[in-house]
Backbone atoms as SQL, in Angstrom:
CREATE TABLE atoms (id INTEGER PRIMARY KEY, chain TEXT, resi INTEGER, resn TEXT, atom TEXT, x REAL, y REAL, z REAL);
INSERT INTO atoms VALUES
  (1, 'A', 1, 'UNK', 'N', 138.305, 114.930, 98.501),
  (2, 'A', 1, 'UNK', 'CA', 136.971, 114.847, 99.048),
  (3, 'A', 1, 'UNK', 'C', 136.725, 113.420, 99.538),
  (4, 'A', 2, 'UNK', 'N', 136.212, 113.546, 100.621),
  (5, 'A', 2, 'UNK', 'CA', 135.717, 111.515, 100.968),
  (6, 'A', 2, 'UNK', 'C', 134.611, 111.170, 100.474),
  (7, 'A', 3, 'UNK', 'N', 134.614, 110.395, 100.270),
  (8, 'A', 3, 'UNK', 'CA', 133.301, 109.173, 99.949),
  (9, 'A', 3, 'UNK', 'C', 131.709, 109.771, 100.871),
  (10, 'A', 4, 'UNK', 'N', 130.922, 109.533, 100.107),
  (11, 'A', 4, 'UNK', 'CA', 129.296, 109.798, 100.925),
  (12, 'A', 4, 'UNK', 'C', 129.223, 108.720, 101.119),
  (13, 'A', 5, 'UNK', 'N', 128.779, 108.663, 102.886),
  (14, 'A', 5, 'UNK', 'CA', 128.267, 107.693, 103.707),
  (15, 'A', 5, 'UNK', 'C', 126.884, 107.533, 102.765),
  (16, 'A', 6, 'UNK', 'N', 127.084, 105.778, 103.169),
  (17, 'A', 6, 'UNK', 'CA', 125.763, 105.413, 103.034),
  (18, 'A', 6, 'UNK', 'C', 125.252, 104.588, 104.022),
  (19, 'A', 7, 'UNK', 'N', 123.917, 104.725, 104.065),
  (20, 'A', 7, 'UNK', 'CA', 123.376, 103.028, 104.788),
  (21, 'A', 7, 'UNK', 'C', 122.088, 102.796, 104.381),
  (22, 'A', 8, 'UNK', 'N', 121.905, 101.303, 104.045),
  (23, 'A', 8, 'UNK', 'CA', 121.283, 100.379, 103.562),
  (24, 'A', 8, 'UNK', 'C', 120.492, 99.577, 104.240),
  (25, 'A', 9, 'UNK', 'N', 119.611, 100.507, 104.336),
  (26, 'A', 9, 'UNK', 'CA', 118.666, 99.315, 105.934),
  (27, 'A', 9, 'UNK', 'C', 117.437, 98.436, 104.827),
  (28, 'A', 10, 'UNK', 'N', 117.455, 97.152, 105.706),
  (29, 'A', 10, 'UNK', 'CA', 116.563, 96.394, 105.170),
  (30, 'A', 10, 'UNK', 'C', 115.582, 96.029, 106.447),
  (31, 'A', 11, 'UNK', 'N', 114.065, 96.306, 106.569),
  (32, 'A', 11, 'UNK', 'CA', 113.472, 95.700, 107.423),
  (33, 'A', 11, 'UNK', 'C', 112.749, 94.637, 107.082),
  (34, 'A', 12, 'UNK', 'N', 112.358, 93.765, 108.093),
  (35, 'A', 12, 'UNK', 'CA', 111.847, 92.713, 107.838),
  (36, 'A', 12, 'UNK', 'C', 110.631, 92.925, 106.863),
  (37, 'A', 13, 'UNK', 'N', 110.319, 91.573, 106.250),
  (38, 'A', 13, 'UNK', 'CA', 109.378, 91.799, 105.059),
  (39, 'A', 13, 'UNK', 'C', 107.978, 91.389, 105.761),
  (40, 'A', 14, 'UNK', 'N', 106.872, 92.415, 105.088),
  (41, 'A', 14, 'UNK', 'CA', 105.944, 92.248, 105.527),
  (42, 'A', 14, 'UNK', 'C', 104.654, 92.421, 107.018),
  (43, 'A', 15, 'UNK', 'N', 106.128, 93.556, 107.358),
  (44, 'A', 15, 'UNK', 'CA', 105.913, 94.401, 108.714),
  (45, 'A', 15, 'UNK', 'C', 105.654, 95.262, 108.658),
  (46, 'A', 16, 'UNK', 'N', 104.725, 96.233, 108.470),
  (47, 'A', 16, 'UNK', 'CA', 104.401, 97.488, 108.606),
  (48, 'A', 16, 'UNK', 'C', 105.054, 98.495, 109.759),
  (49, 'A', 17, 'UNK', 'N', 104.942, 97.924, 110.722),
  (50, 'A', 17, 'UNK', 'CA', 105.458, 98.440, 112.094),
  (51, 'A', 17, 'UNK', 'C', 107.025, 98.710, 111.685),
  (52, 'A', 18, 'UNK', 'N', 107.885, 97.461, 111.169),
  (53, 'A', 18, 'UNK', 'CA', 109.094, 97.456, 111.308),
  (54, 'A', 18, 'UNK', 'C', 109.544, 98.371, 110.383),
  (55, 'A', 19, 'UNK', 'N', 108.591, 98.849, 109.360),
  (56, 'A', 19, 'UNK', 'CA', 108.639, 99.843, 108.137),
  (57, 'A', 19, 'UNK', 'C', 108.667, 101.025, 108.502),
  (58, 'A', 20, 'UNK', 'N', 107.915, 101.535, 109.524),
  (59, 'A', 20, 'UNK', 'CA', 107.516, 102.714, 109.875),
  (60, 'A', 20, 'UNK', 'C', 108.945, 103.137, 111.117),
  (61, 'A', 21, 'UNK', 'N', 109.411, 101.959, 111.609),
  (62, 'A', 21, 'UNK', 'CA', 110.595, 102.212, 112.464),
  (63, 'A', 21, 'UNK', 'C', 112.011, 102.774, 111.943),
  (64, 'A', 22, 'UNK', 'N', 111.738, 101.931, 110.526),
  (65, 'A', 22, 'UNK', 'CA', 112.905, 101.936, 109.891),
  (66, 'A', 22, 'UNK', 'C', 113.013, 103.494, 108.997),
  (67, 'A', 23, 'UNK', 'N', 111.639, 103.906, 108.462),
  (68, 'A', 23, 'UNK', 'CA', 111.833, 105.109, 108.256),
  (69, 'A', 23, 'UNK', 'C', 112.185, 106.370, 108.992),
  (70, 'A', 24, 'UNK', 'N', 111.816, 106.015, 110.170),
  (71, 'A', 24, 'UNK', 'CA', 112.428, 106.766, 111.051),
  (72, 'A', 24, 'UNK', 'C', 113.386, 107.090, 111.786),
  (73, 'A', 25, 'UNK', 'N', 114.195, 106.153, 111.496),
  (74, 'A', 25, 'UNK', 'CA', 115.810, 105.631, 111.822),
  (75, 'A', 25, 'UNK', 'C', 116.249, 106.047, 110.459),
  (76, 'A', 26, 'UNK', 'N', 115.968, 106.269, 109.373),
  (77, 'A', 26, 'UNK', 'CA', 116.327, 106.823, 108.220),
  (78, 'A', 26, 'UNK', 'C', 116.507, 108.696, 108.529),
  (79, 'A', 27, 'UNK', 'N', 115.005, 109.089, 108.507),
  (80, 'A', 27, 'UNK', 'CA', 115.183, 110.535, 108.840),
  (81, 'A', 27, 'UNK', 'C', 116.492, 111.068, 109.858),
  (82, 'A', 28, 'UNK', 'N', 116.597, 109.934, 110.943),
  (83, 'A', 28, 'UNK', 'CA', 117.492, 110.922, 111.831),
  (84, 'A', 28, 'UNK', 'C', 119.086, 110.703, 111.376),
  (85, 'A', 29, 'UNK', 'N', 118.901, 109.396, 110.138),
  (86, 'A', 29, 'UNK', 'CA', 120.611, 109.783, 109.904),
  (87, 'A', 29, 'UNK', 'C', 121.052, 110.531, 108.734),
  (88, 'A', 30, 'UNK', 'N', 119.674, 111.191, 108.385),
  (89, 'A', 30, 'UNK', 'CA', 119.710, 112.182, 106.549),
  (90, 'A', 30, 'UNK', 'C', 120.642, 113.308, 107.696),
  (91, 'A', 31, 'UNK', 'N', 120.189, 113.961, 108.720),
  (92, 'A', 31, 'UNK', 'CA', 120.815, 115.172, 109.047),
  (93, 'A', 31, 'UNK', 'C', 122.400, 114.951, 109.296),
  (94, 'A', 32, 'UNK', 'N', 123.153, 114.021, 109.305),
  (95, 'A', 32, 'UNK', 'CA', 124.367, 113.921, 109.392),
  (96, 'A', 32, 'UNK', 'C', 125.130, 113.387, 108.632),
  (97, 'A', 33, 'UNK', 'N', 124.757, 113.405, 106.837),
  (98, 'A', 33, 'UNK', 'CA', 125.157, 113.185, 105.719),
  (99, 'A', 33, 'UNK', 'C', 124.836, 112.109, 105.586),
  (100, 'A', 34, 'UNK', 'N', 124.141, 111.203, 105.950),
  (101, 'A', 34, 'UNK', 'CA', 124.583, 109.843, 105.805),
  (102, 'A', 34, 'UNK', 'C', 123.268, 109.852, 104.124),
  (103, 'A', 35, 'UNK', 'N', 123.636, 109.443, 103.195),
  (104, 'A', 35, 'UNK', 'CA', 122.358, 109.156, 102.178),
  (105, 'A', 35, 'UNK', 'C', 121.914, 107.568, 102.641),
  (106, 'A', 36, 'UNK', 'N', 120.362, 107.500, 102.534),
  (107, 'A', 36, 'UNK', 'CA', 119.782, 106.722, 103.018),
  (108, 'A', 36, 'UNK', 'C', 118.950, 105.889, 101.903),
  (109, 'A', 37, 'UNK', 'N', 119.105, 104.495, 102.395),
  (110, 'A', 37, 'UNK', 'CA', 118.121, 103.494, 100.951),
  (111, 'A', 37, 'UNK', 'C', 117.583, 102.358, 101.846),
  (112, 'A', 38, 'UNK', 'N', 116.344, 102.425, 101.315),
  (113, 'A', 38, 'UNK', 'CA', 115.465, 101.800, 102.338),
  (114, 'A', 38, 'UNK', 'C', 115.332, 100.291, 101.542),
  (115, 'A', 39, 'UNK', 'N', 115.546, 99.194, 101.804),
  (116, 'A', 39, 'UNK', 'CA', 115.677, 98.001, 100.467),
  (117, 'A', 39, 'UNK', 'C', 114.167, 96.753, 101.377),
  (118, 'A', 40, 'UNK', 'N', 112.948, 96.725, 100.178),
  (119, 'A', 40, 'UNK', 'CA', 112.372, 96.258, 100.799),
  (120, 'A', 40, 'UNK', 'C', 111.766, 95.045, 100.098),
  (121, 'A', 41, 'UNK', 'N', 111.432, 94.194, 100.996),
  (122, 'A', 41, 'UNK', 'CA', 111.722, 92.486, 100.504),
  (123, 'A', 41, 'UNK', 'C', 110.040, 92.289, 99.991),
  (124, 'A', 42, 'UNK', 'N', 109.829, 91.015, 99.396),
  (125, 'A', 42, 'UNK', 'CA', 108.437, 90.691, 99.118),
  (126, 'A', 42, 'UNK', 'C', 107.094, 91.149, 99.740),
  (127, 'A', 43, 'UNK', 'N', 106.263, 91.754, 99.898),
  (128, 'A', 43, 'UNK', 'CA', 105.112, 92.139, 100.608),
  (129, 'A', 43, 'UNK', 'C', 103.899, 90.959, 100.745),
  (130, 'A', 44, 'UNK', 'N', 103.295, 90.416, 102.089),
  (131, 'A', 44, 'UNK', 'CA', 102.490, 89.691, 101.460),
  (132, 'A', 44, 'UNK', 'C', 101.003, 89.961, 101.230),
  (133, 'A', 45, 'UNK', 'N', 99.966, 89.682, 100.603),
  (134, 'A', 45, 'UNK', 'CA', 98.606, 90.185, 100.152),
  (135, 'A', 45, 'UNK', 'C', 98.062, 91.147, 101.205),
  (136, 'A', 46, 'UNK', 'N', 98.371, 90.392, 102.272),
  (137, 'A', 46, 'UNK', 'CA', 97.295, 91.003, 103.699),
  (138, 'A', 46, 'UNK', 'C', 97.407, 92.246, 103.679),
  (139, 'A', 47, 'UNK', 'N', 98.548, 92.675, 103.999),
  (140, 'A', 47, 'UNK', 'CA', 99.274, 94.137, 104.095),
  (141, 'A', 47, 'UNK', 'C', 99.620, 94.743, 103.216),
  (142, 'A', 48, 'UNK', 'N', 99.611, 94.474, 101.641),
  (143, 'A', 48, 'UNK', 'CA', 100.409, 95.078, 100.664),
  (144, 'A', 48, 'UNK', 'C', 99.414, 96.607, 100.841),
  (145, 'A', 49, 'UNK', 'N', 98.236, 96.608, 100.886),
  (146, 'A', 49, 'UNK', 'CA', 97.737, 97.826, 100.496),
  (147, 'A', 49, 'UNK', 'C', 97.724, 99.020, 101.703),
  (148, 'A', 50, 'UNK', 'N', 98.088, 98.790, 102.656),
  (149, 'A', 50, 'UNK', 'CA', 98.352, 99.421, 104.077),
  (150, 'A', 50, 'UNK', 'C', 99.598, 99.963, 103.457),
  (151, 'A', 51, 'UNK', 'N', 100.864, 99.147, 103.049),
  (152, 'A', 51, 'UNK', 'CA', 102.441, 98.975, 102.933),
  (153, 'A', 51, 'UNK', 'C', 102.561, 100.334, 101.785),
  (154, 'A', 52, 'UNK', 'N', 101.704, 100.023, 101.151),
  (155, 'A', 52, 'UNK', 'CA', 101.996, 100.849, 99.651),
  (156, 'A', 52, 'UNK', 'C', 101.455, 102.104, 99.576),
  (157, 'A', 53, 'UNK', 'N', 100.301, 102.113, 100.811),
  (158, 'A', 53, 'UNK', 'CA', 99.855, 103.859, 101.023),
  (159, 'A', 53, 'UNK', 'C', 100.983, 104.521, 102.021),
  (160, 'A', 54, 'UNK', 'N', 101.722, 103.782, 102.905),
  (161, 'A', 54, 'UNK', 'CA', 102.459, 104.432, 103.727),
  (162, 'A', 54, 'UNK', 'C', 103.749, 104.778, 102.845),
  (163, 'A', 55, 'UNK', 'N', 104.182, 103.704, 102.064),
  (164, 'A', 55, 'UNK', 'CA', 105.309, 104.480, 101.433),
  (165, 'A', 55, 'UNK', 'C', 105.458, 105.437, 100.437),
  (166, 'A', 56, 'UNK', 'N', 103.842, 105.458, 99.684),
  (167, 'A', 56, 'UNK', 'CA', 103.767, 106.646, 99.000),
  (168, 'A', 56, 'UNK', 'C', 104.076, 108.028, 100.062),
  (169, 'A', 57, 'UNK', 'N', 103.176, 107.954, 100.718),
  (170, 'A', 57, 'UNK', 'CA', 103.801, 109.135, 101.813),
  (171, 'A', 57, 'UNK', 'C', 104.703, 109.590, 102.114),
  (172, 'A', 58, 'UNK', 'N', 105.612, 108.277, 102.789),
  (173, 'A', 58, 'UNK', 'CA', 106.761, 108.544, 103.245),
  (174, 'A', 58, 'UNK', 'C', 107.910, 109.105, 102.133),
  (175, 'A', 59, 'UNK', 'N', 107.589, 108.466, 100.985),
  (176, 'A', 59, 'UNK', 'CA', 108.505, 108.975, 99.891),
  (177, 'A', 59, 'UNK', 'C', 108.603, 110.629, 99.519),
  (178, 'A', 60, 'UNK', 'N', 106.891, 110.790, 99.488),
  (179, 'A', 60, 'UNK', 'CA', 106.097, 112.665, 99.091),
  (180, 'A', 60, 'UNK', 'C', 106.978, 113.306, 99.971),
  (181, 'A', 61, 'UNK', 'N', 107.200, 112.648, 101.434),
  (182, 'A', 61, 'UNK', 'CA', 107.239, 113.885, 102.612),
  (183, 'A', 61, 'UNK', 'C', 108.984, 113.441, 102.921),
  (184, 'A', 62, 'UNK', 'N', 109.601, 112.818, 102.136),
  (185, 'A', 62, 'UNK', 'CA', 110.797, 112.280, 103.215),
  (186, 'A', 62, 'UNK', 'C', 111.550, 112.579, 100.982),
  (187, 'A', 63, 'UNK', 'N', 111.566, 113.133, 100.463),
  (188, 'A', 63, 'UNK', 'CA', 112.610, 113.050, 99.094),
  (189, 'A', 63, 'UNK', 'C', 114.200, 112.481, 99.184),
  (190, 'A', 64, 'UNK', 'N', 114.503, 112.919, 100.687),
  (191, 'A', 64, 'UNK', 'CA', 116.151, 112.589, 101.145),
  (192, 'A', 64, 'UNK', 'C', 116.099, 110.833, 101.516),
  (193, 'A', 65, 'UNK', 'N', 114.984, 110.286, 101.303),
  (194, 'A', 65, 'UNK', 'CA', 114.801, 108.456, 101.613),
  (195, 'A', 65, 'UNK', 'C', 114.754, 107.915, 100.112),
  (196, 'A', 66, 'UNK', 'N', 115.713, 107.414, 99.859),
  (197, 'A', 66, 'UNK', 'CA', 115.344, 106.095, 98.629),
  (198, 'A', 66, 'UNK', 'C', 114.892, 104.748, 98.889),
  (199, 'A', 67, 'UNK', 'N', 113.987, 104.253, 98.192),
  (200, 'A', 67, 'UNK', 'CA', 113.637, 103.280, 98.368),
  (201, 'A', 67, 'UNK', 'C', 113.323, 102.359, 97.568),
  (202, 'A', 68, 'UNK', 'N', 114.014, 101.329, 97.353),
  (203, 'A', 68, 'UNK', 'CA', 113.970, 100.336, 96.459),
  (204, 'A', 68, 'UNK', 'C', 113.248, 98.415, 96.690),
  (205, 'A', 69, 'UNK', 'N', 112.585, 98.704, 95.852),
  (206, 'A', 69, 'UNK', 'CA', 111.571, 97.197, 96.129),
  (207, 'A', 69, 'UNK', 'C', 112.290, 96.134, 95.801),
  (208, 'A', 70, 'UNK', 'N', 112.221, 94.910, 96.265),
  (209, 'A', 70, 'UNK', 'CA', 112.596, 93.466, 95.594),
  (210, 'A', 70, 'UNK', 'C', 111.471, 92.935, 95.314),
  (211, 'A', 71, 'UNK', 'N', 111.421, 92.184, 93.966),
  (212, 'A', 71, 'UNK', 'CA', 110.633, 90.818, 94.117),
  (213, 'A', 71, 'UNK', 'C', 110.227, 89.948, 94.745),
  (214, 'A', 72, 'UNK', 'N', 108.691, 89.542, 95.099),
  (215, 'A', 72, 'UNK', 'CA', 108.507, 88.837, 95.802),
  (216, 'A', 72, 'UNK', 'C', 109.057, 87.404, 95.965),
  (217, 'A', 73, 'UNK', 'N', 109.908, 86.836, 96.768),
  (218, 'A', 73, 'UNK', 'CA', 110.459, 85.568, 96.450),
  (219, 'A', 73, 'UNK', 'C', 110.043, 84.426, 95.981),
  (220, 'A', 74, 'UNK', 'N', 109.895, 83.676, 94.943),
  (221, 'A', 74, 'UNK', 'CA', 109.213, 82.298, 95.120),
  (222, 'A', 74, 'UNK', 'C', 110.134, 81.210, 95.772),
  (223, 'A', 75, 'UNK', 'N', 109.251, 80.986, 97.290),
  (224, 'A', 75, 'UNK', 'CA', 109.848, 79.541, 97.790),
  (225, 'A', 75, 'UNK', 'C', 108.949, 78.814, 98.224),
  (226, 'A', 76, 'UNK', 'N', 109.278, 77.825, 98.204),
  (227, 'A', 76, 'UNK', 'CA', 108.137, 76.586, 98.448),
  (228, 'A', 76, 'UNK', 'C', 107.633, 76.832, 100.022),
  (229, 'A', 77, 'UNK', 'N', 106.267, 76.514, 99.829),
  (230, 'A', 77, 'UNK', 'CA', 105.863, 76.918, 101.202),
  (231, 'A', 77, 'UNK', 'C', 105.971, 76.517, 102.727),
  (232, 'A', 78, 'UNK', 'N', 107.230, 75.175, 102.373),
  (233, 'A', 78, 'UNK', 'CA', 107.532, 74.772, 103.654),
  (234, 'A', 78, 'UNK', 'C', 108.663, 75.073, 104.342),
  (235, 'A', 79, 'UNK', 'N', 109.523, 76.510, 103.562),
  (236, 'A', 79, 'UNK', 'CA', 110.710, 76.802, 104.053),
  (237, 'A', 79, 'UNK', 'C', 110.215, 77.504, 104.931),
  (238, 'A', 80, 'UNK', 'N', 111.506, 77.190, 105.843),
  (239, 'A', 80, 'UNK', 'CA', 111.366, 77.716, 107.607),
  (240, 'A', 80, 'UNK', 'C', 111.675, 79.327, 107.409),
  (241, 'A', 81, 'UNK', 'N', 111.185, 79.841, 108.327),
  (242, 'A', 81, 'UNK', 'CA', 111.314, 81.459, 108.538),
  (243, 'A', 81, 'UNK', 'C', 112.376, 82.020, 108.532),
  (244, 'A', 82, 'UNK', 'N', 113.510, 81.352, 109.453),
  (245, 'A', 82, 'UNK', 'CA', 114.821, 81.639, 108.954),
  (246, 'A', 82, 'UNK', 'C', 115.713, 81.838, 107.898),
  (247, 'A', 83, 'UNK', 'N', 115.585, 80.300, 107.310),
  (248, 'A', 83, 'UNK', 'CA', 116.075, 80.300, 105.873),
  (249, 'A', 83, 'UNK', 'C', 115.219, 81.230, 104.600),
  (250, 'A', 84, 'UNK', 'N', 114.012, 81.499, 105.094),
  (251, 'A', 84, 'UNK', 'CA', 113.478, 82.593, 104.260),
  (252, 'A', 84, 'UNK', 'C', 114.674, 83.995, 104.183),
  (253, 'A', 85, 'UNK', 'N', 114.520, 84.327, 105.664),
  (254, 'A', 85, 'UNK', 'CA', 114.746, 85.850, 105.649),
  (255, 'A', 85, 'UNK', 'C', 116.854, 85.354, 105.397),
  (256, 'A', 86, 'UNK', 'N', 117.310, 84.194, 105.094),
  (257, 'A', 86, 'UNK', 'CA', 118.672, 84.553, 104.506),
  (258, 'A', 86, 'UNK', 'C', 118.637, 84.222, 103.365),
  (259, 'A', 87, 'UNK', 'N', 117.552, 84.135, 102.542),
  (260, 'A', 87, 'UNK', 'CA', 117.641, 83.962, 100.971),
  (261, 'A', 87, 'UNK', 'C', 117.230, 85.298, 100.410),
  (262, 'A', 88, 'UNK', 'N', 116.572, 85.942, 101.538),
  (263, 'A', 88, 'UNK', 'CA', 116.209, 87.209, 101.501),
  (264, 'A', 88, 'UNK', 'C', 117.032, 88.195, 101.208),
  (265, 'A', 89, 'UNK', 'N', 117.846, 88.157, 102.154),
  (266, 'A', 89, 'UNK', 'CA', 119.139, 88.693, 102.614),
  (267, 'A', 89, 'UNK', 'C', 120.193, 88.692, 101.770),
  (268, 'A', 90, 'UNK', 'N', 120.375, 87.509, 100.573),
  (269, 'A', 90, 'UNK', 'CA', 120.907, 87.359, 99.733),
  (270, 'A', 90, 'UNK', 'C', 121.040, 87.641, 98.741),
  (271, 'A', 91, 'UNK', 'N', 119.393, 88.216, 98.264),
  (272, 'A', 91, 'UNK', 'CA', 118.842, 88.838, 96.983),
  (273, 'A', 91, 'UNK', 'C', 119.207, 90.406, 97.266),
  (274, 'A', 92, 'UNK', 'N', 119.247, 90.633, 98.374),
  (275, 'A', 92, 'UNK', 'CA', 119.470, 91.801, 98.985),
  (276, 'A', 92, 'UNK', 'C', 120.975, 92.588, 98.234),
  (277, 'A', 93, 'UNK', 'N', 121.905, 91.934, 98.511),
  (278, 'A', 93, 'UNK', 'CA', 123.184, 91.941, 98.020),
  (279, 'A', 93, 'UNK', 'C', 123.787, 91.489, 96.604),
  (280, 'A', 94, 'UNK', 'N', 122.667, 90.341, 96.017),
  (281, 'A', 94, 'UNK', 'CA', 123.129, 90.354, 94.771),
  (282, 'A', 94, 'UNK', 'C', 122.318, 91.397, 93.571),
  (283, 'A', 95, 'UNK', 'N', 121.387, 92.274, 94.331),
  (284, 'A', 95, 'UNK', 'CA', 120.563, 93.537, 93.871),
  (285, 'A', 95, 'UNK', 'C', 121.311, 94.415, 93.571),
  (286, 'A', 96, 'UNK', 'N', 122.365, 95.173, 94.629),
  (287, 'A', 96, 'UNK', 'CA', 123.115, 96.024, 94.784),
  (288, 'A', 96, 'UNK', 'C', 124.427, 96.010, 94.535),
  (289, 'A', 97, 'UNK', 'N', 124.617, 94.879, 93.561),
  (290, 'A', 97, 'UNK', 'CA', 126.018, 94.531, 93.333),
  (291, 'A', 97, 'UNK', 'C', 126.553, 94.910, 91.927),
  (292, 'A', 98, 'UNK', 'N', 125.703, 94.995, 91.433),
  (293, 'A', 98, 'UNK', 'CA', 125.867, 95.885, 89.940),
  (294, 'A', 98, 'UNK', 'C', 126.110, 97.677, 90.211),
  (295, 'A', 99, 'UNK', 'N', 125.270, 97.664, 90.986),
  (296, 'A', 99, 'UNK', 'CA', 125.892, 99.509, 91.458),
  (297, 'A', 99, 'UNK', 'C', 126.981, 99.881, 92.322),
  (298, 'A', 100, 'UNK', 'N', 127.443, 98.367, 92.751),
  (299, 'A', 100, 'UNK', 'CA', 128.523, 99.147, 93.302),
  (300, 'A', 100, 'UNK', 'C', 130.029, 99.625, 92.691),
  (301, 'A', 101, 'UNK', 'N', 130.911, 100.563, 93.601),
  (302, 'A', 101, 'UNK', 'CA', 131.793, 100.839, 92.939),
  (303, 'A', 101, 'UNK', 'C', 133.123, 100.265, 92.719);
């Protein structure tokens, strides 16, 4: 038997829009085996409560989407946007590194 595809999408943190894209790029690869995990980074105040009604939803109506939260990062508030989203990116992988096989 082969291995179940996976994929591991991470959208940017704190995007609603990019959330709602990404779930939907999820749905269309459940129909071709692929199992799907949605990995999502710190939320910030503004949006958390928009963020957290949509993914209740999406979770109720979508069961074939996993989705797993990270901690919000603490970094000092003068790191650049970039180096945010690759420390991001980093937690990302050392999250999922205990489950792998």
């Amino acid at each position: 038997m082969s291995p179940k595809k996976l994929a591991v999408i991470y959208p940017p943190p704190g995007m609603i829009g990019h959330l709602v894209s990404t779930v939907e790029l999820g749905k269309l690869l459940v129909p071709h085996g692929i199992d799907v995990t949605i990995v999502l980074g710190g939320q910030d105040d503004g949006g958390a409560a928009a963020t957290a009604s949509f993914l209740a939803d999406a979770a109720a109506t979508n069961p074939e989407l996993s989705f797993h939260r990270l901690p919000q990062p603490t970094l000092p508030c003068n790191v650049p946007a970039d180096d945010y989203v690759s420390r991001s990116g980093l937690r990302v992988c050392t999250g999922f590194r205990p489950r792998s096989m």
